[in-house]
N, C-alpha and C positions, 0 to 999 in steps of 0.2 A: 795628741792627748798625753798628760801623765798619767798612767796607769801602775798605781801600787798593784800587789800581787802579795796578798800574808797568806803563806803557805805553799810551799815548792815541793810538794807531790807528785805523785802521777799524773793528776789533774792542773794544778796549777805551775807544774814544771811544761805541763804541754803546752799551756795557756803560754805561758812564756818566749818558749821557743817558736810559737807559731805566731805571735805580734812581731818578735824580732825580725823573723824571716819572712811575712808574708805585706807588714803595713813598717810605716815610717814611728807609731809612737813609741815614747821614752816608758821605759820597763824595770820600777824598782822594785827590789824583793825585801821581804819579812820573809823572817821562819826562823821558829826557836831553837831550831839545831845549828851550828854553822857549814857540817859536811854541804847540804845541799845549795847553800848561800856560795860556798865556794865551787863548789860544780858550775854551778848557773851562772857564773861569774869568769870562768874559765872556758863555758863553750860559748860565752856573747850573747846567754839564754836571758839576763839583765845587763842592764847598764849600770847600773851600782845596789852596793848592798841598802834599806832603806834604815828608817829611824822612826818611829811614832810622828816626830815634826814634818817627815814628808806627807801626813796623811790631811796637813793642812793645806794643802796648796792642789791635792790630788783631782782628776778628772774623773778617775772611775778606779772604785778599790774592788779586785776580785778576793772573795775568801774564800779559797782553795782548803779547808781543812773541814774536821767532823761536823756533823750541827750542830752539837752542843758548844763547841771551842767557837764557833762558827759567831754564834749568839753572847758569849760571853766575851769576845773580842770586841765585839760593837758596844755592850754593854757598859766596858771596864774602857776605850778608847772614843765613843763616840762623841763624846766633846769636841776631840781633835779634827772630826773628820769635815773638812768644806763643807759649807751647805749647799755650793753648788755640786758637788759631787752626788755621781751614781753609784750605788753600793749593791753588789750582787754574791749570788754565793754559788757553791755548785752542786747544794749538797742533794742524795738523790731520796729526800722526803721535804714536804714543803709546810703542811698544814701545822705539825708540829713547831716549825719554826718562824712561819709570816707572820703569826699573828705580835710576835715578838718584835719583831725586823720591822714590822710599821710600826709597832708604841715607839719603839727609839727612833724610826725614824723621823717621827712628829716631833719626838722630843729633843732632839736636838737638829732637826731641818735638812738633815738629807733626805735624799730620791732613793727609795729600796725597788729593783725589780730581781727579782727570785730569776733563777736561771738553773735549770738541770741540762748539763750534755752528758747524751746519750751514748757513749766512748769510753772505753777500758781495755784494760788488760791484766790477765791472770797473776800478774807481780804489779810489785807497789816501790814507793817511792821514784823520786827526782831521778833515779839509776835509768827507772822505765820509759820517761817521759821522752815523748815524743813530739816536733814538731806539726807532723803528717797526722796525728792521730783524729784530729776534728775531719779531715776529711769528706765529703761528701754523708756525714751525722747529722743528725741531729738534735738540736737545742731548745729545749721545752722553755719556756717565757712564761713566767708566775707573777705576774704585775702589780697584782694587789689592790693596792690605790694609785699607782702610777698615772702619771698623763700619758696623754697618748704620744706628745715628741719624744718622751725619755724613754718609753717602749722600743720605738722605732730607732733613736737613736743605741741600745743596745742593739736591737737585732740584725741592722747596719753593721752592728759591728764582731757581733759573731760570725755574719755571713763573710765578714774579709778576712775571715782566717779560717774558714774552709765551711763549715755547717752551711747544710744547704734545706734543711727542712725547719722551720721555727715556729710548730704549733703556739697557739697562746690558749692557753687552760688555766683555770683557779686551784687553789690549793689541795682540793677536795677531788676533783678530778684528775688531777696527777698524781694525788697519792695514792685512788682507786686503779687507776690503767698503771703504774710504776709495781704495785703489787701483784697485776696479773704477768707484767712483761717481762719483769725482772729480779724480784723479790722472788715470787714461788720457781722457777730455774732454780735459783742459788740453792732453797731447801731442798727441792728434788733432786740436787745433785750433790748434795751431803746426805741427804738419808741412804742414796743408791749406792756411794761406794762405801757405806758402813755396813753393808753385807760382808760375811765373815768369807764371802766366795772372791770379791774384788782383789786380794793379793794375790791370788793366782791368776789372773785375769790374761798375764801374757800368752800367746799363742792361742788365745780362744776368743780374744777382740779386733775388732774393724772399727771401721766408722760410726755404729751406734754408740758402741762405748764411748769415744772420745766424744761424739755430740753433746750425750747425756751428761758426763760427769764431768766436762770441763771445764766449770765454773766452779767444782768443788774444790780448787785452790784457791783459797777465800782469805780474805782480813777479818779474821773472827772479828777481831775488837769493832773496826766500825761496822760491819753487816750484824754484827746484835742490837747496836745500837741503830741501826736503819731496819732490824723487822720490830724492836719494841717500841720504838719512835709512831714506827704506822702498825701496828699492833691490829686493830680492826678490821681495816682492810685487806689486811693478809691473813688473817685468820680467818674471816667469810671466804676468801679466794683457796685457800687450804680446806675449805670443807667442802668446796667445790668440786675442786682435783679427787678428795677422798673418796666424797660419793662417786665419780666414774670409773674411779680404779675398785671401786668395788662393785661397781655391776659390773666391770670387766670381771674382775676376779671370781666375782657367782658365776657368771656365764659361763667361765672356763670351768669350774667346776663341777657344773652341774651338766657338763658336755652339751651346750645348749649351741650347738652350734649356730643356728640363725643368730641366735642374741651379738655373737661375737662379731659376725658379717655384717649385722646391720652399725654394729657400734665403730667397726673399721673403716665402712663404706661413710658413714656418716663423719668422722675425722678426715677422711681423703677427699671429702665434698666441701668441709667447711677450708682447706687450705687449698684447692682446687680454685674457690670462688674466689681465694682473695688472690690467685695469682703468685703461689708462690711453690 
């Protein structure tokens, strides 16, 4: 296949490097900076820089960048794009942007299947990306209206370059479970080191600490625009969280010790059951 690639990110820098290294297809890049065009160009992460004319002839175009650039790329280029071509993105909210992704793609006749991989790291850009990083992850499939071949031909083709789980969930459903799995992390791990205690934190942390607040090295700009995007869902999942840490927080208070044993035992049961 020819596989354009706009946007050589963390995400679509890995996308890159793991087609080159893992399958035989040709790998041209977009990205509006040139640094990372020439990086990817440099370690054999693409086989040439592209051009808007490549996106006529393409087999499957990955949009590795925000959802909003995400959506106004297809919008402002999707004339150009084959109508035999598959068009996915990676962004990691979906509802907000499908219902967009299929008007274009009716209107100008390409195949859209939404795709989230479930893969990161605490830095960002083309610097971080990783071959290896899809690894044994995995890759959520937001189909839409898709047929069922163009389904199966993406998940074929995520699974050859490492994702080995590829739930298929609707927009609605991802953006509920991505709000509970991984949206409220990120805020719970920014409100926790804004305590005025966390700069002192050396010599009195372990393994909790770094659990907790690991993700608090964050991409302000796209993680605002990914909790306002899913805005409802993470705010029902946020009052969620609240209410528990506030009957934790009464219980401690009010020295209620059962309340605290039974709310401990009751966490150690529910990750106990799922094996983990």
């Amino acid at each position: 296949m020819k596989i354009v690639i706009a946007g050589l990110g963390i995400i679509g820098g890995s996308y890159a490097k793991a087609i080159k290294k893992y399958t035989d297809h040709t790998v041209i890049g977009i990205n509006r900076s040139k640094k990372p065009l020439e990086m990817a160009l440099e370690c054999g992460a693409i086989d040439r820089e592209g051009t808007l004319d490549d996106l006529k002839d393409a087999d499957m175009l990955i949009i590795g960048t925000y959802p909003k650039y995400a959506v106004e790329f297809v919008r402002t280029n999707g004339h150009l794009i084959n109508k035999n071509c598959i068009v996915t993105d990676t962004s990691g909210i979906k509802t907000a942007i499908c219902m967009d992704m299929v008007r274009l793609s009716e209107q100008f006749g390409f195949t859209f299947v939404g795709t989230h991989p479930m893969a990161g790291k605490e830095t960002n850009g083309f610097v971080s990306s990783d071959a290896d990083l899809f690894q044994n992850a995995s890759c959520i499939l937001v189909p839409c209206k898709a047929q069922k071949k163009d389904i199966k031909k993406v998940e074929d083709f995520v699974r050859s370059i490492g994702f080995t789980q590829t739930p298929v969930v609707t927009p609605k459903v991802h953006d509920r479970m991505i709000a509970f799995t991984s949206q409220v992390p990120h805020v719970l791990a920014c409100a926790y080191v804004l305590s005025p205690l966390c700069k002192n934190h050396q010599g009195f942390s372990a393994g909790s600490y770094r659990d907790v607040s690991r993700v608090a090295k964050i991409n302000a700009e796209m993680w605002t625009e990914l909790f306002l995007e899913n805005k409802e869902p993470l705010v029902s999942e946020l009052d969620t969280l609240l209410d528990n840490l506030y009957r934790m927080r009464n219980s401690i208070a009010n020295n209620d010790s059962q309340s605290i044993y039974e709310q401990l035992m009751e966490g150690r049961k529910i990750k106990e059951e799922l094996g983990e």
